[in-house]
N, C-alpha and C positions, 0 to 999 in steps of 0.2 A: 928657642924662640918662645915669647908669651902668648901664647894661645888667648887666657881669657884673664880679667881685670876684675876682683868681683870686690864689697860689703858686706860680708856675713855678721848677723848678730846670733851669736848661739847663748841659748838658756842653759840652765844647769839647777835640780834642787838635789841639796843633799839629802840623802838617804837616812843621815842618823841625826840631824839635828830639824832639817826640814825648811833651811833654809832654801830663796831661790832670789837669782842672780843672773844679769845676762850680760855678756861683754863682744864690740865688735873686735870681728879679727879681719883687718887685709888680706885678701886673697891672689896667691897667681897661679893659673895653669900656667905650665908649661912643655913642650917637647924639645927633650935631648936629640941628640945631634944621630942615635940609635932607633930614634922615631917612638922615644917610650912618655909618658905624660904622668906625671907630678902636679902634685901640690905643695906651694910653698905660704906658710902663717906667718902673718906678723901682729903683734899687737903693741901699739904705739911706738912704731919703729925697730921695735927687739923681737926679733925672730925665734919661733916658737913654733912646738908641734902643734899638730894636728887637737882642737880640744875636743873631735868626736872619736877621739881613743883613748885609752888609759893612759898610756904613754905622754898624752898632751893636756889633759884634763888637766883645770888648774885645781888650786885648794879652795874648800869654801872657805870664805871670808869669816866665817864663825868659828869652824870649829878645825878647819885646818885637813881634815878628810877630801878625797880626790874623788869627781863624779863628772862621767861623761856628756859631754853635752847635745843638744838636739836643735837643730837650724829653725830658725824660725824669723828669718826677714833676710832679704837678702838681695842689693842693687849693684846690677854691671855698671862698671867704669869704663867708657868708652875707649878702642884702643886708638892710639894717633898712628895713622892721620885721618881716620876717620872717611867715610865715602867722600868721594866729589862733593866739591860745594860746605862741606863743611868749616864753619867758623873756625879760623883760627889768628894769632897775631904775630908776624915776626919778633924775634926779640933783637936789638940792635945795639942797646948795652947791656950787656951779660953781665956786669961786675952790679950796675946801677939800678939795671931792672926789678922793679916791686922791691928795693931792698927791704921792707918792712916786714915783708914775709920770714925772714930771717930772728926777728923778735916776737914774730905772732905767739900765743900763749899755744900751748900743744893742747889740741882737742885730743884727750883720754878716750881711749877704749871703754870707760864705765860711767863717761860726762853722757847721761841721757837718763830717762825716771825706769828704773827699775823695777820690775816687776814684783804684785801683791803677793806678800809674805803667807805661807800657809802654817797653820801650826801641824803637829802631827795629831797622824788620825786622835779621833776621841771613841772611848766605851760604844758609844752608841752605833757609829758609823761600822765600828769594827765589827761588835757581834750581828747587825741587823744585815742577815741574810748573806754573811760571809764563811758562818762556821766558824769565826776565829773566839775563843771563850772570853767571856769578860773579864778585864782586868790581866788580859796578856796575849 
């Protein structure tokens, strides 16, 4: 049974190029029929692990290295049928109903402005009061 409905937009920068990127993923809680709860990922309809594991991290778009990602926005999808009183519409032709939804353009996991690029640390930021020596 679905438990919960969620939006998640996780970030991700890579570690060796410095790149940063965020992509939403579909979410479902779930509980099996053993009373145990799951999460199931999708992004833009293809089902995919988890990207707060190693196992599900995608690659960075540069340079192709794998880095875990960190939540950072995240809206519930209400479940149907929703409390009393809530808006909804019968449907009466199923074959005919909104067929236009059927050619809508697919809104992407990465259709929204992406997050400001960092470059890697610089000399100054690294040696000033980190210990780390200049120039490495």
């Amino acid at each position: 049974m679905i438990t919960e409905l969620a939006l998640e937009r996780a970030e991700f920068t890579c570690g060796h190029c410095w790149n940063r990127w965020s992509i939403d993923y579909d979410v479902q809680h779930y509980r099996d029929l053993e009373g145990d709860d799951w999460e199931y990922f999708s992004r833009d309809g293809v089902v995919v692990g988890s990207p707060y594991t190693p196992a599900g991290a995608p690659p960075c778009p540069e340079c192709g290295r794998r880095w875990v990602g960190r939540i950072v926005a995240r809206r519930l999808i209400p479940m149907p049928p929703g409390p009393t009183g809530t808006p909804r519409q019968q449907i009466g032709d199923r074959v005919g109903h909104r067929s236009e939804r059927h050619g809508a353009p697919l809104l992407a996991a990465q259709a929204h402005v992406q997050p400001e690029q960092l470059g890697p640390p610089d000399a100054e930021r690294r040696t000033a009061g980190t210990g780390w020596p200049a120039g490495g």
